[in-house]
C-alpha positions in Angstrom: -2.8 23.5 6.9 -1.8 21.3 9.9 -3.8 19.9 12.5 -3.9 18.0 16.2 -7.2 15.1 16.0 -9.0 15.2 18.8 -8.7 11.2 19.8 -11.6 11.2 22.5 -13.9 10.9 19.8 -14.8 8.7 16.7 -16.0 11.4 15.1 -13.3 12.1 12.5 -14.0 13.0 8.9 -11.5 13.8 6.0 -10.9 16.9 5.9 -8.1 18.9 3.9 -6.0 19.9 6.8 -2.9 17.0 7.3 -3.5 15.6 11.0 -0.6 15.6 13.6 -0.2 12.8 15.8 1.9 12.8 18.9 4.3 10.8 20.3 2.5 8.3 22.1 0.0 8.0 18.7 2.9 5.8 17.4 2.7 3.0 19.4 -1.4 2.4 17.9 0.5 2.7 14.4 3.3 0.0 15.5 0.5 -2.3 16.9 -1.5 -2.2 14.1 0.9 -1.7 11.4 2.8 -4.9 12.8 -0.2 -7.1 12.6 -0.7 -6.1 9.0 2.9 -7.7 8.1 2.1 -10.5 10.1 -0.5 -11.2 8.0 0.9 -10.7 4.5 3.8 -13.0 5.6 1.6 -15.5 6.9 0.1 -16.0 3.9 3.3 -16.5 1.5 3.9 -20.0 1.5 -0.3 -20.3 0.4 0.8 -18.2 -2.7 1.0 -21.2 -5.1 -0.4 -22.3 -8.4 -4.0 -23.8 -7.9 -4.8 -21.7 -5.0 -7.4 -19.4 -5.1 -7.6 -16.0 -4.1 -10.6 -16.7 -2.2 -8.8 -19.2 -0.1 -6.1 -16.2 0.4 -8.8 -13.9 1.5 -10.5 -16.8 3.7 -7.0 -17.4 5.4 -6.3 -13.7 6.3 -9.3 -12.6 7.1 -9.5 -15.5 9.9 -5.8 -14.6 11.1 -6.4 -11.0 11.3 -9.7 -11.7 13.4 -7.9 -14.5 15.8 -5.5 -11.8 16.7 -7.9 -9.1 17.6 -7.9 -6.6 14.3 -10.4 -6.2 12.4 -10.2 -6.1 8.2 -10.4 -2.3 7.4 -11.4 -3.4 3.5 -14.7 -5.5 4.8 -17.7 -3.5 4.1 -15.8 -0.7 3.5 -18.1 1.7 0.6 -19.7 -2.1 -0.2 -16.5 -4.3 -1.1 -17.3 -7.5 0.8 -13.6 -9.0 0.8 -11.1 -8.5 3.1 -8.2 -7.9 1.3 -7.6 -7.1 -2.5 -5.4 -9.4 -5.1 -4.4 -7.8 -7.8 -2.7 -10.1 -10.7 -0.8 -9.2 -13.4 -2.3 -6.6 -15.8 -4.9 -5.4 -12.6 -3.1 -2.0 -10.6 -5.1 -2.2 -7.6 -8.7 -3.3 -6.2 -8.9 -6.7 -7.6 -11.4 -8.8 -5.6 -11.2 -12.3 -4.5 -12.9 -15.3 -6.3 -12.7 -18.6 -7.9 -9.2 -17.3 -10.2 -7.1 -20.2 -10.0 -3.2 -18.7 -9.3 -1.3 -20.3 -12.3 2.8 -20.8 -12.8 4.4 -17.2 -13.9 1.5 -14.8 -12.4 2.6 -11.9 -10.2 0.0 -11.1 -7.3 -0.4 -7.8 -5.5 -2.0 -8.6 -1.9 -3.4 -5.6 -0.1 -4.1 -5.6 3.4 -5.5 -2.9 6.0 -6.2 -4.1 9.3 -8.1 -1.5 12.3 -6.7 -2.3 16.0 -8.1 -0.3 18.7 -8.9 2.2 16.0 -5.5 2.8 14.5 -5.0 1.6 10.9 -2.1 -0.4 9.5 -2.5 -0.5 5.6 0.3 -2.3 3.3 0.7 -4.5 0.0 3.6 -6.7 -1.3 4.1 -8.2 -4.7 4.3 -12.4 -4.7 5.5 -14.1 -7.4 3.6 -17.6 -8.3 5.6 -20.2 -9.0 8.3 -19.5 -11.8 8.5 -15.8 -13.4 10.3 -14.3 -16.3 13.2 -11.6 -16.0 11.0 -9.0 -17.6 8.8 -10.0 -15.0 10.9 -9.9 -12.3 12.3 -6.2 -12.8 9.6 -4.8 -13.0 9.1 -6.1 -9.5 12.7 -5.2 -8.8 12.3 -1.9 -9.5 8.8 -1.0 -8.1 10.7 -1.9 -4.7 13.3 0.1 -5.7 11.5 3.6 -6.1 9.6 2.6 -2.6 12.9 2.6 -1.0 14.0 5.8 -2.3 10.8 7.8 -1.7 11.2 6.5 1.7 14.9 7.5 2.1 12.8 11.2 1.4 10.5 11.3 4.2 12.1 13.6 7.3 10.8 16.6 8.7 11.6 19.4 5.9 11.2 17.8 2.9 8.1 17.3 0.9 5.6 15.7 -0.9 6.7 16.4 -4.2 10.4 15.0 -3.2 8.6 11.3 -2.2 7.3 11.8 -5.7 10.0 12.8 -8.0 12.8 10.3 -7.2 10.1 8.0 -7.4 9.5 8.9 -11.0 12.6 9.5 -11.2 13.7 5.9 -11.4 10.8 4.0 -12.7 11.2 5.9 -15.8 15.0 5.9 -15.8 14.1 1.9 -16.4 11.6 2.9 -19.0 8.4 2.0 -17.1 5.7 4.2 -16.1 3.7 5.6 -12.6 0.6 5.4 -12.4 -1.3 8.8 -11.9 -4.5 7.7 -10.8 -4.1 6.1 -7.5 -2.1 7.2 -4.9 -0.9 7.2 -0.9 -2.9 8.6 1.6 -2.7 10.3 4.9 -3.8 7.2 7.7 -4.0 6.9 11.6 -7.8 7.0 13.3 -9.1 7.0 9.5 -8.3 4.6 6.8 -7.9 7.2 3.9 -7.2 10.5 5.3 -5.4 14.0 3.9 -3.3 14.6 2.3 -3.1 12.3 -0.9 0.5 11.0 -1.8 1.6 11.5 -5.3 4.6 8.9 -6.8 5.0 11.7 -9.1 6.3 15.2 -8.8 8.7 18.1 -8.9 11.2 18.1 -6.1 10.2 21.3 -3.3 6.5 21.0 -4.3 3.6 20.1 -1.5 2.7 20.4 1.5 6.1 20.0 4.0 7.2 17.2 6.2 6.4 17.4 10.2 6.9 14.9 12.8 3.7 12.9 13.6 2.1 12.5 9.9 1.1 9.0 8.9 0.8 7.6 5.8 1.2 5.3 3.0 3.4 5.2 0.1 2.1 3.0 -2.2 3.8 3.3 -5.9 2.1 1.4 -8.7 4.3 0.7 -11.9 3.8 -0.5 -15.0 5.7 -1.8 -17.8 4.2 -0.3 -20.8 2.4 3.1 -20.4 0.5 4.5 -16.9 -3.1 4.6 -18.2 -5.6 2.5 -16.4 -9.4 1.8 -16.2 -12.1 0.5 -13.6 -14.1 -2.5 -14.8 -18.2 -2.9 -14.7 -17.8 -4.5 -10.8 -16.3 -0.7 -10.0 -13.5 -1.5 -8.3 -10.8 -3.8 -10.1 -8.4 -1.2 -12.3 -6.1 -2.2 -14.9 -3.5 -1.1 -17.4 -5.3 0.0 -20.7 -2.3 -1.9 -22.5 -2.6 -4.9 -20.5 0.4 -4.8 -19.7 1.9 -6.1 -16.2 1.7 -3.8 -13.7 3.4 -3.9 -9.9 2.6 -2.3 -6.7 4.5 -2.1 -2.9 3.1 -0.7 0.4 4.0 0.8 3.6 2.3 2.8 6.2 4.9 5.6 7.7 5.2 7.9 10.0 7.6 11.1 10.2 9.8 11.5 13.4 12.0 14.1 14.4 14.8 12.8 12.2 13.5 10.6 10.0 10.8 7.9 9.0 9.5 4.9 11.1 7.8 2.2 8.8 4.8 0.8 10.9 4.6 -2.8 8.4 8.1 -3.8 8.0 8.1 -7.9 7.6 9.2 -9.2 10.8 10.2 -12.5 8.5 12.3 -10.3 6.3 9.6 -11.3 3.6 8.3 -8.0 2.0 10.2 -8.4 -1.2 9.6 -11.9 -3.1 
């Protein structure tokens, strides 16, 4: 089920039909989706050992307001950060505090900014300091099986093809996706229909049409996918403890093809 959003109104709610922008919806995505990678490269050269992640959260939160967004993630179902930083063994939804970065800690930094009500919602990986090989393929190839589910969004394909080459390769290098998170449909709301699987059978799901937005978001991890949400309710992490990597874009489908609304102007999206 497909559907046109009414955009005189700011009454949206998620519902299970998958919205259908048009044409001149893309330049909202492009505004806010380039203010997004302004932000997360911005921020790169503060990713050091003995920073904080508060101080990462202070310093985007004030660039995202001086340039007229606001942070999506602030106040959003009670989390009172603006962005999330997610290190090492955490998959997602970590929350900014005193934790001092240290030499050899990866860093997932997720960011969603709202610009005249469109959404631009992306992550990157930083490395900190010095990291090990181990560390740095599982980095390398998290990137990887971004780039190839996006080499699968056009109009006629589907969901399940985004997900099964990127399977496909994560556990060709004998790592594992995680199940329980996943993309999401984007554009007037921040989490919108349908939900993005990195895992699938090729020909499965709903099928690609021009003017869908939304993220691909795969999280790996090195040992196996299971995770679990801590007592705060939000930080997740591997079961294992083992290290665990995630890479973001917002997209939307064109007639032939995909446009990627948070490409790094600085070239800076892979550490």
């Amino acid at each position: 089920m497909y559907e046109t959003p009414d955009l005189d109104t700011d009454t949206l709610v998620r519902t299970s039909a998958i919205r259908l922008y048009q044409p001149d919806d893309f330049e909202g995505m492009r505004i806010a989706g380039r203010l997004v990678a302004d932000a997360l490269d911005m921020i790169t050269p503060y990713v050091v050992p003995g920073v904080t992640t508060q101080e990462i959260d202070d310093r985007i939160r004030q660039y995202t307001l001086d340039r007229g967004g606001l942070p999506a993630c602030l106040g959003y179902k009670g989390y009172m950060k603006t962005v999330c930083t997610s290190i090492n063994h955490v998959v997602c939804h970590g929350i900014p505090g005193d934790r001092v970065l240290k030499d050899g800690d990866i860093v997932n930094i997720d960011h969603t900014v709202i610009v005249d009500g469109w959404h631009g919602d992306s992550s990157r990986m930083y490395a900190v300091g010095n990291i090990n090989a181990r560390t740095k393929k599982l980095i390398d190839v998290t990137y990887e099986s971004l780039a190839l589910g996006l080499e699968q969004v056009k109009p006629g394909n589907t969901f399940g093809d985004i997900g099964f080459v990127i399977q496909r390769h994560v556990e060709a290098n004998r790592m594992s996706v995680v199940r329980d998170f996943c993309g999401h449909g984007i554009g007037r709301l921040f989490h919108d229909s349908p939900n993005v699987l990195h895992y699938g059978r090729k020909g499965e799901g709903a099928v690609l049409k021009p003017g869908m937005f939304f993220t691909v978001e795969p999280m790996v991890n090195l040992g196996k996918p299971h995770v679990k949400v801590l007592s705060d309710g939000w930080t997740a992490v591997t079961r294992d403890k083992s290290l665990s990597a995630q890479c973001e874009h917002t997209v939307g489908v064109t007639e032939d093809g995909v446009e990627i609304f948070t490409a790094s102007p600085a070239g800076l999206f892979q550490p």
